[in-house]
Structure formats: structure tokens, C-alpha cells
C-alpha positions in Angstrom: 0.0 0.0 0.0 2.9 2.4 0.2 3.3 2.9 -3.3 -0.1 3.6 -3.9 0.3 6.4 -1.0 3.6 7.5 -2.7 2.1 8.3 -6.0 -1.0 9.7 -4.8 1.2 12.4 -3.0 2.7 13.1 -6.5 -0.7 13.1 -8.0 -2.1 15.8 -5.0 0.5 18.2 -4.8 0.0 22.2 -6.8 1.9 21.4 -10.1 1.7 25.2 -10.2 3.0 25.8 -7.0 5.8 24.3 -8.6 6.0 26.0 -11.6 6.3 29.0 -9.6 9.3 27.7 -8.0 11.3 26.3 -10.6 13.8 27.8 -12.5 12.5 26.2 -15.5 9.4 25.5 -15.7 9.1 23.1 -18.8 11.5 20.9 -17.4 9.9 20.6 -14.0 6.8 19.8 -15.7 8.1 17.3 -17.8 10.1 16.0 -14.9 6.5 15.2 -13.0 4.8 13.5 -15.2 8.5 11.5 -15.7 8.0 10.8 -11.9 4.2 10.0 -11.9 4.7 7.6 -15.1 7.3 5.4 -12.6 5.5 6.0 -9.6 2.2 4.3 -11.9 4.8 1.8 -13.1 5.7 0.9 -9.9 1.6 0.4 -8.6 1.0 -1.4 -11.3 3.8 -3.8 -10.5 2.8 -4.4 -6.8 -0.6 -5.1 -8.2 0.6 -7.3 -10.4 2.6 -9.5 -7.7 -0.8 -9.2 -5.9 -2.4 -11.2 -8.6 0.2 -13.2 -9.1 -0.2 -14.4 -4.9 -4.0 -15.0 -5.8 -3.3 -17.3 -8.3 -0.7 -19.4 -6.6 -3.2 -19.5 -3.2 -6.0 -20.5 -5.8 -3.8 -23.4 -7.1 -3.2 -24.1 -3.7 -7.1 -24.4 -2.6 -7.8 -26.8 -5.9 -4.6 -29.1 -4.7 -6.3 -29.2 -0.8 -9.4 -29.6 -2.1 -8.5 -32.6 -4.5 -6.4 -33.8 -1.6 -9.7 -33.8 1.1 -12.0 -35.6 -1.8 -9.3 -38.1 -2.4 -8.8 -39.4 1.6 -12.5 -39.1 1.6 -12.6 -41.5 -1.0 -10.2 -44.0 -0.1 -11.9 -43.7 3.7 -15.0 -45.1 2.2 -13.5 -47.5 0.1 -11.6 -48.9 3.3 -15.2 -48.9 5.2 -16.3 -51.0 2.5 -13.3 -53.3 2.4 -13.9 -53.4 6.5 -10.8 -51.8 7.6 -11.9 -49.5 9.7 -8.0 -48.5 11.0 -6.9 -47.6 7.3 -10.3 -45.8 7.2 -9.1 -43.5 10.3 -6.1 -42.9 8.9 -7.8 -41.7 5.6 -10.1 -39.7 7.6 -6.5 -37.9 9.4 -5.6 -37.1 6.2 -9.1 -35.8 4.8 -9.0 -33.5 7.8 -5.6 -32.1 7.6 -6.2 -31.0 4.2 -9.7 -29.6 4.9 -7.8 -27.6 7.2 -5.9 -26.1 4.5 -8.8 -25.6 2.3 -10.0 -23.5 5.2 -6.8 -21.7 5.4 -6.4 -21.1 1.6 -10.3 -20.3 1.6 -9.4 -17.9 3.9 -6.4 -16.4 2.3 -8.5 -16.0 -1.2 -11.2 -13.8 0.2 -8.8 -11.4 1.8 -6.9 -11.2 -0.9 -10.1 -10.9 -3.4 -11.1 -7.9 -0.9 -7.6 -6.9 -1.2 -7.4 -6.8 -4.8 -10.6 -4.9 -5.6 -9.5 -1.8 -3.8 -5.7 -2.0 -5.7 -7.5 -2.1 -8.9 -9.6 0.3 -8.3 -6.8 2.7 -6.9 -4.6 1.5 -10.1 -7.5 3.0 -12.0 -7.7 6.0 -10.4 -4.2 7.1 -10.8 -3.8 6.1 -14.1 -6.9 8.7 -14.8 -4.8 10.9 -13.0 -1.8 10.3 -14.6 -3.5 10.7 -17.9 -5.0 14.2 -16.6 -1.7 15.3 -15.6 -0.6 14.2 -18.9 -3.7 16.6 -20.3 -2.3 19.5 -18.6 1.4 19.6 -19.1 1.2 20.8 -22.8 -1.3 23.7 -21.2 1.6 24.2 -18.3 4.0 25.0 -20.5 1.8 27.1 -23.3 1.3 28.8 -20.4 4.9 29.4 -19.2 5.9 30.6 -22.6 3.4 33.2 -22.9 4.3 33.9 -19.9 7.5 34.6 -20.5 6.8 35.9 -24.4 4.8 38.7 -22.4 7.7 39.1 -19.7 9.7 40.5 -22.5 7.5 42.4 -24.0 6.9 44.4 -21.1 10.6 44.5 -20.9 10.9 45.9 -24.0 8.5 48.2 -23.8 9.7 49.4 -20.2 13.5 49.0 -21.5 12.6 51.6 -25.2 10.7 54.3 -22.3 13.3 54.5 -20.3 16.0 54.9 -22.5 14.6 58.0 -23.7 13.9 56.8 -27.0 11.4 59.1 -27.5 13.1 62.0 -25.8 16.1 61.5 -28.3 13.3 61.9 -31.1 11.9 65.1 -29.8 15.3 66.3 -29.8 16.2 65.5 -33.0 12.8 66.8 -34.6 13.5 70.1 -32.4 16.7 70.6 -34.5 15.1 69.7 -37.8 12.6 72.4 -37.2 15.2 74.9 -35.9 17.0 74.1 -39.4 13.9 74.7 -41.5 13.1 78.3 -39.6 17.0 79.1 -40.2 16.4 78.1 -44.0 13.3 79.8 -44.3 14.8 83.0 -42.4 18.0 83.3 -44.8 15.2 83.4 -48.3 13.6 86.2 -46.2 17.2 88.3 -45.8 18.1 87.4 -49.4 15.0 89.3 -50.3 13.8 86.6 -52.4 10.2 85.3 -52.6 10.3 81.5 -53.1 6.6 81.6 -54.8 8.2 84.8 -57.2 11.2 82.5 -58.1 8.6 79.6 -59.1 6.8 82.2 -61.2 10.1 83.0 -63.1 11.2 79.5 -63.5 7.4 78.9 -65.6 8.0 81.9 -67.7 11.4 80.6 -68.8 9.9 77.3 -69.7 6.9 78.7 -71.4 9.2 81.5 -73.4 11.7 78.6 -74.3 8.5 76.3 -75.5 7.2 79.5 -77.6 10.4 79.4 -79.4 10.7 76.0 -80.0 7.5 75.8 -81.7 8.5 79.1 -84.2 11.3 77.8 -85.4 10.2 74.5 -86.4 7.3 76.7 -87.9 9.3 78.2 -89.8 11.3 75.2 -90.8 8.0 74.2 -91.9 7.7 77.0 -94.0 10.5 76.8 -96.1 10.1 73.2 -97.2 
């Protein structure tokens, strides 16, 4: 019955208690079920050696009773034959035996009672087992989003406070200090962006106009 006690502490105790205190999770949760699957292997074992002791007492009730029918038998046969001496001494016999088939009688229904509640613990843990089985691959889903949202957070907390952002609102500080410099230096040169637009589109439009005459007059002479 110890083992059975052994592996049903294994099967009770917080698997996320544990979790909590290992250093790696995954392998600690791996590790359990390793340690439940021998623990099993070992109940199942002991049953089996129980079984195995029914049997042999079993065969040991059929040879006592076999024995007990056969003095009985040869006590009557001497009765008829008239010797009533050899008859005694079968009946010494007969009841040696029948005290073994009490003893063996005995033995099996203790052992039946015995067996009934190991199989029906066997049965229970190995439910357990294969619950415990069910929940290691949530376990450790769990640990790594755990974990996937550990860092995360760390990166997120790690990007803040390294100013990140500050750095930025530097930089674009400068950029627009640059721009107000550019913009202030057309306003001392006197010259009107827009205007300088307006005289780059007149250039175009004059150097289109005469374009198109001459190969007018190209045109003409042909």
C-alpha cells in the first residue's frame, strides 16, 4: 500500500505551485509526469505480484481440495473393504487437508477484498496520470506566454526608459530649428520663393514658344 500512498502524494501536490518555484518551468513539468509515469509503473507492479499471490493461493485451494475428496474417498473404500483402521487414517488425512482448504479459503477472500481496492486505486491514478498528462502541454503554453509577455513588457519598459522618445523630440526640435534658419535666410536674401517659381514657368513657357516658331518656320520653307 505504500506505493499507492507515494504516488498519490505526486498526483495531489499544486503542479503550479511548482512551476512557480522552478527555475525552468518546462523541465519541471516534464520531470512530474517523468516521476508520476514510474510511480504508476511501480503500482501497477505491486498489483501485479498481488495477482500473481491469488493465483498461486488459488492453485493451492484446488490441490487441498483434491487432496480432502481423495482421503475421503479412499476412507470409504476402506469402510467397505472393512478396515476400519486404514479408514481413520484416511479420515486424518481428509481432515488435515480440509484444514488447508480452510486456510487457503481464507487467504483467497482477503486477498479478493484486497485486490478490488488496488484495482480500483490503479485505476484512479492512471486517470490521473493521464489528466496530468492533459495538462502539461497547457503548463507549459502557459509558461511561454508567460515569458513571451515578460519580455514584451521588458521591451516596452527597456525603449521608455531609455529616452527613446526623448532622443526623437530632440532630434525633430533641431530639424525644425533648421527649417526656420532656411526659411529665415530666403527672407534676408530678399527673395520670394513663390516669385522664383513664377520666373522658372516663364522661362519654360518662353523657351517652348520658341521652340514651336522655329520649327514653324522650318515648316515654312520646305
Amino acid at each position: 500500500m505504500v506505493i499507492f500512498k507515494r504516488l498519490a502524494d505526486v498526483l495531489k501536490a499544486n503542479i503550479n505551485d511548482l512551476i512557480d518555484k522552478a527555475e525552468d518551468p518546462e523541465k519541471m513539468v516534464k520531470q512530474i509526469i517523468i516521476d508520476m509515469e514510474e510511480q504508476f509503473q511501480r503500482a501497477v507492479q505491486g498489483l501485479g505480484s498481488v495477482m500473481a499471490s491469488e493465483r498461486q493461493i488459488e492453485k493451492q485451494l484446488e490441490e487441498a481440495l483434491g487432496q480432502s475428496s481423495t482421503w475421503e474417498r479412499r476412507s470409504k473404500d476402506a469402510l467397505k473393504e472393512g478396515d476400519e483402521e486404514l479408514a481413520k487414517q484416511a479420515i486424518d488425512n481428509k481432515l488435515e487437508a480440509d484444514a488447508r482448504v480452510a486456510k487457503y479459503e481464507k487467504m483467497n477472500k482477503e486477498i479478493n477484498g484486497q485486490l478490488g481496492t488496488l484495482r480500483a486505486q490503479v485505476e484512479i491514478l492512471k486517470s490521473k496520470l493521464v489528466e496530468a498528462r492533459n495538462r502539461q502541454s497547457m503548463l507549459i503554453a502557459r509558461d511561454k506566454v508567460a515569458d513571451a509577455r515578460k519580455e514584451v513588457f521588458s521591451a516596452v519598459g527597456d525603449l521608455d526608459s531609455s529616452g527613446a522618445f526623448a532622443k526623437m523630440d530632440k532630434m525633430e526640435k533641431k530639424i525644425a530649428e533648421k527649417e526656420a534658419q532656411a526659411d529665415a535666410a530666403f527672407e534676408v536674401s530678399g527673395i520670394d520663393p513663390s516669385k522664383i517659381d513664377l520666373f522658372e514657368e516663364k522661362e519654360r513657357k518662353k523657351a517652348a514658344d520658341d521652340e514651336l516658331a522655329r520649327l514653324k518656320e522650318e515648316i515654312s520653307k520646305e
